[in-house]
C-alpha positions as CSV (number, residue, x, y, z in Angstrom):
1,X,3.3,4.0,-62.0
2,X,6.5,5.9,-62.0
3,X,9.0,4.9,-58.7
4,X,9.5,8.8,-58.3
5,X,11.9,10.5,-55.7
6,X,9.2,11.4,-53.2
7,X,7.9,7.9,-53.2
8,X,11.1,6.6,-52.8
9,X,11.7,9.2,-50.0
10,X,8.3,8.3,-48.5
11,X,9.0,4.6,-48.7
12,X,12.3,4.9,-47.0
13,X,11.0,7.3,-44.3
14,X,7.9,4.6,-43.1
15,X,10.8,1.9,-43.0
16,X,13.2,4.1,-40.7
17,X,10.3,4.9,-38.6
18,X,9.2,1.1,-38.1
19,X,12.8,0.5,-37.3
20,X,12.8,3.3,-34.7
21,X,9.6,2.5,-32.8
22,X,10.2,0.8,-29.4
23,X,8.8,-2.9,-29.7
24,X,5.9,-3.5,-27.2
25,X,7.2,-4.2,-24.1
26,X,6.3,-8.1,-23.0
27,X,4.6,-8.5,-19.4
28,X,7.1,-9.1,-16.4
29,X,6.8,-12.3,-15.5
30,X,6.2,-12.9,-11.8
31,X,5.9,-16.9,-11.4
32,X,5.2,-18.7,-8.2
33,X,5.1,-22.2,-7.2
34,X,2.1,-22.4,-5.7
35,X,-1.2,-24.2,-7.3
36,X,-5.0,-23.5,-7.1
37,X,-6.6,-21.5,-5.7
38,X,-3.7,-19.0,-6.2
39,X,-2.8,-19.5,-9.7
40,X,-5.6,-21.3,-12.2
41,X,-5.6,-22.8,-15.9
42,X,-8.7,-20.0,-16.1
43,X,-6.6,-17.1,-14.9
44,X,-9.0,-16.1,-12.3
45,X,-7.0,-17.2,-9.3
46,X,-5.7,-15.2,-6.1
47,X,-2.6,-14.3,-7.9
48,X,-3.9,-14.0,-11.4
49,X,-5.9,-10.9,-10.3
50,X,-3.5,-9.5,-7.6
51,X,0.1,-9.3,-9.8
52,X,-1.8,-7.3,-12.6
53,X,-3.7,-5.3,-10.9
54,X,-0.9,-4.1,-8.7
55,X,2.0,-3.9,-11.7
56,X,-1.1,-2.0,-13.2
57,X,-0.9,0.5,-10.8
58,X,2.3,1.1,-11.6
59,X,1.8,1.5,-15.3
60,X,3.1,-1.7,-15.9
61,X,1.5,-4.5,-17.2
62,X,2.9,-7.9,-15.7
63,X,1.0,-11.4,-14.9
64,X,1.4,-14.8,-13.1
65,X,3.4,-17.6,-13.8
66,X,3.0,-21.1,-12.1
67,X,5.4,-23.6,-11.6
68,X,4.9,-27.2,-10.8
69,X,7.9,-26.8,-9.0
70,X,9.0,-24.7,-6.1
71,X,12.6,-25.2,-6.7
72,X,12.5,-24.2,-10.8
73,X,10.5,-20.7,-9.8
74,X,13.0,-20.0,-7.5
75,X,16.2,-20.6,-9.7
76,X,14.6,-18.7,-12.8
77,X,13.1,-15.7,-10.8
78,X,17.2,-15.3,-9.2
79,X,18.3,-15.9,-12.4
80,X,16.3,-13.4,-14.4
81,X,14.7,-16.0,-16.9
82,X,11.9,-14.7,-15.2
83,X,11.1,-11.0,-13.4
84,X,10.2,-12.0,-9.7
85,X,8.7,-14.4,-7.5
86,X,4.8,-13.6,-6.4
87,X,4.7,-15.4,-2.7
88,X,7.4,-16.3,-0.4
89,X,8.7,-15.9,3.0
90,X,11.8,-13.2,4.0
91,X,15.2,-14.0,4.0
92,X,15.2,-15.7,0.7
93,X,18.1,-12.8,-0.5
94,X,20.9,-15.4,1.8
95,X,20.4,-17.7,-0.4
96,X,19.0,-16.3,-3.8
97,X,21.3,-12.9,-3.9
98,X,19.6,-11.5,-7.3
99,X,16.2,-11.7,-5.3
100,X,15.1,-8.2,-3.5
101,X,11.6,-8.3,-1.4
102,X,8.9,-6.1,-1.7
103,X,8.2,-4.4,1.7
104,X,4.6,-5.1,1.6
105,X,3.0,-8.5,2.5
106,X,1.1,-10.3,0.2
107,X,-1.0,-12.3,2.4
108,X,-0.4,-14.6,5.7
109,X,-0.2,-18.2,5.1
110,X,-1.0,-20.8,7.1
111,X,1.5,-24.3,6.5
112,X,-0.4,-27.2,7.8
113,X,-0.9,-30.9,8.2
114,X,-2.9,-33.4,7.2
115,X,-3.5,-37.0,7.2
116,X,-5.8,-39.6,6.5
117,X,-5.6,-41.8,9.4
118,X,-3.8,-40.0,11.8
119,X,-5.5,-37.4,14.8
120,X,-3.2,-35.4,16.9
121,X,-2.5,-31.9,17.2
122,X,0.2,-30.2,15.8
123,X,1.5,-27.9,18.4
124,X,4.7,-27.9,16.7
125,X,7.5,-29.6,14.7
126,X,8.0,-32.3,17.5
127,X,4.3,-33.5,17.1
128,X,5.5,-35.1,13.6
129,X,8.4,-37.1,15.0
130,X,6.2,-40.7,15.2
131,X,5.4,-40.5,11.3
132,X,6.4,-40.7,7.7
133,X,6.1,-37.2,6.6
134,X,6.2,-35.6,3.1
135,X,6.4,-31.7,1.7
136,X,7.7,-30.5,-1.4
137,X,11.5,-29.5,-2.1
138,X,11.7,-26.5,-2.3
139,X,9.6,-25.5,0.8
140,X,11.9,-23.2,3.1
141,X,9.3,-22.6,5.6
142,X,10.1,-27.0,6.4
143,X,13.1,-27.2,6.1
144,X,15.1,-26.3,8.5
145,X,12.2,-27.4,11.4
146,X,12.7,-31.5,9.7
147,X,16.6,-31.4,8.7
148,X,17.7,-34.1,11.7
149,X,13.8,-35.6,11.5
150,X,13.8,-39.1,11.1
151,X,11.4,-40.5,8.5
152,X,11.2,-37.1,5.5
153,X,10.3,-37.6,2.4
154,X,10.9,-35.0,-0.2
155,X,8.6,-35.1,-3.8
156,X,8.5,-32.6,-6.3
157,X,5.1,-31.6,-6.5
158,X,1.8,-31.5,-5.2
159,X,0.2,-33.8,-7.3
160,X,2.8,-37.0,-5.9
161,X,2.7,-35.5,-2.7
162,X,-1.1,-35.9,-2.5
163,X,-0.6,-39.5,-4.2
164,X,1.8,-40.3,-1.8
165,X,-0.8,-40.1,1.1
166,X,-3.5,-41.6,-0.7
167,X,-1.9,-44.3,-1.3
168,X,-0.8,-44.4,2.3
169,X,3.0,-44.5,1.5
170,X,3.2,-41.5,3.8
171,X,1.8,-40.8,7.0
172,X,1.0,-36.7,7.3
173,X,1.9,-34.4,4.4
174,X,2.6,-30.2,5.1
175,X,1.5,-28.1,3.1
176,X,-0.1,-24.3,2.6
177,X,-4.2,-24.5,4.1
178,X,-5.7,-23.0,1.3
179,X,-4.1,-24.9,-1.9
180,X,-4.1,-28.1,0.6
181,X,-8.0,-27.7,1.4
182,X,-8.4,-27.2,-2.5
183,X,-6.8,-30.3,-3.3
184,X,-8.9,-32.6,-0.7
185,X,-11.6,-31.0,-2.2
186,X,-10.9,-32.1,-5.8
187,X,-9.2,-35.5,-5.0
188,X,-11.8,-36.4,-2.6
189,X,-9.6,-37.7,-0.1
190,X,-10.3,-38.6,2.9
191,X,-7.7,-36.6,4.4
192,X,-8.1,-34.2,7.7
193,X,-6.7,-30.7,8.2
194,X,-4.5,-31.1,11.3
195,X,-4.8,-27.7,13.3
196,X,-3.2,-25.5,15.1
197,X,-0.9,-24.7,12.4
198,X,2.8,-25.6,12.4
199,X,3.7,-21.7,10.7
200,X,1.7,-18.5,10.0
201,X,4.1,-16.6,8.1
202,X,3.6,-13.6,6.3
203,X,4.4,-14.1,2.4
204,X,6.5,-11.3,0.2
205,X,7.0,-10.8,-3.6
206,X,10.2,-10.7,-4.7
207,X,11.8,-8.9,-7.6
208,X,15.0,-9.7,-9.5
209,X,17.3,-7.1,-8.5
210,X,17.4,-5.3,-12.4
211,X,13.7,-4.3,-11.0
212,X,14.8,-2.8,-8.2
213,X,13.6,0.7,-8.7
214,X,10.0,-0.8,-8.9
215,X,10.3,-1.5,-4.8
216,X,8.6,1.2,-3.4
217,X,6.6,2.0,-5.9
218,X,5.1,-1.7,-6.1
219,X,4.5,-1.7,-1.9
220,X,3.0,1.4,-2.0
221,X,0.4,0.2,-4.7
222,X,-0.1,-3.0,-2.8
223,X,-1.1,-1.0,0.2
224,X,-2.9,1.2,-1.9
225,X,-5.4,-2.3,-3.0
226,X,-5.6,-2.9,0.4
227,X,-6.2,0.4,1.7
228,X,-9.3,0.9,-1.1
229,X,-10.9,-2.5,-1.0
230,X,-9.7,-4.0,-4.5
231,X,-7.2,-6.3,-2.5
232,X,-10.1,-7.5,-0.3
233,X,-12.6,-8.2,-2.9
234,X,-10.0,-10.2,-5.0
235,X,-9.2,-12.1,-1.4
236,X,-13.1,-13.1,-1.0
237,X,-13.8,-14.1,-4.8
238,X,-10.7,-16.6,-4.8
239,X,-9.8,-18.0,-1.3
240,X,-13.2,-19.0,0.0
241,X,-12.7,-21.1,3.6
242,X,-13.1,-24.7,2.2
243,X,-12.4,-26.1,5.7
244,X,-14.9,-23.8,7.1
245,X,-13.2,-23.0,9.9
């Protein structure tokens, strides 16, 4: 077969065109640093549904990233290793600057004790003061309340803070009701939701600042789930009340 000009032409014009194609754009990474039920190995958790359906809305496609640590999400969402953070509390721009919130909550958390042997009632911060408490570093909703507490012990995860009060090394541990509820539930332990709760905050996404012009248009599709019943259904299928209160 002859190499003739046309095919040569041809040839060259398919490899230009390859070349001038845009790559296919990779998913924006939202992580967070929260466990099951939020985020799960089968991608069916709160936050496995919720980030894609709402970048979706956007024309976007984006998905969940978990953490076993709080801290690490933080640090790579602020430094752009990753694109945003799914679920935290305002005012985390004071202290992570490339961080910019979405004005649109993405659901009201409840931050809780609970203990094994212990019964009180947690009216508030002061009610801990007796015991050896444990939360996760990381954890800004804790930390100023526990700076000048006496007996605080900080752990990395949820997995040794768990450990920790099984094996009775800590007296209460705080943590967020609905991943702490799912994690008595799988450990079988013992332990006992400690009620009222210490904090009902309302939870935020966050976006590193080079997504900045997504803001409004990622609020306005979170309202939009809410507002049609897609935010609601994802809510019931993921978060059932394991406490059953």
């Amino acid at each position: 077969m002859t190499d003739s000009p046309l095919r040569r032409f041809a040839a060259f014009a398919i490899a230009l065109l390859a070349f001038a194609l845009p790559a296919a754009a990779e998913p924006l990474r939202i992580n967070t640093g929260v466990g099951a039920p939020y985020i799960q190995t089968d991608h069916k958790g709160f936050l496995d549904l919720l980030v894609p359906e709402i970048f979706r809305r956007v024309g976007i496609d984006a998905k969940a990233v978990g953490y076993a640590a709080s801290e690490r999400a933080m640090i790579n969402a602020n430094n752009g290793v990753d694109d945003g953070v799914a679920m935290r509390i305002k005012g985390l721009e004071a202290n992570y600057p490339n961080l910019v919130r979405v004005d649109e909550k993405i659901i009201d958390n409840d931050f809780v004790a609970y203990s094994i042997r212990h019964r009180f009632d947690t009216t508030g911060f002061d009610a801990l003061k007796p015991y050896q408490v444990g939360y996760i570093i990381g954890w800004k909703v804790f930390e100023a309340p526990l700076r000048s507490a006496p007996a605080v012990t900080l752990v990395q995860d949820a997995n040794q803070l768990f450990t920790l009060l099984e094996k009775e090394r800590i007296d209460v541990v705080l943590f967020e009701r609905w991943q702490g509820n799912w994690l008595i539930r799988e450990r079988k332990l013992p332990a006992q939701l400690l009620l009222p709760p210490l904090v009902t905050t309302e939870m935020y996404m966050y976006l590193h600042k080079k997504h900045a012009h997504l803001l409004g248009r990622v609020a306005e599709a979170l309202r939009a789930a809410k507002a049609d019943g897609s935010y609601r259904r994802i809510h019931e299928r993921t978060l059932p009340r394991l406490d059953g209160r």
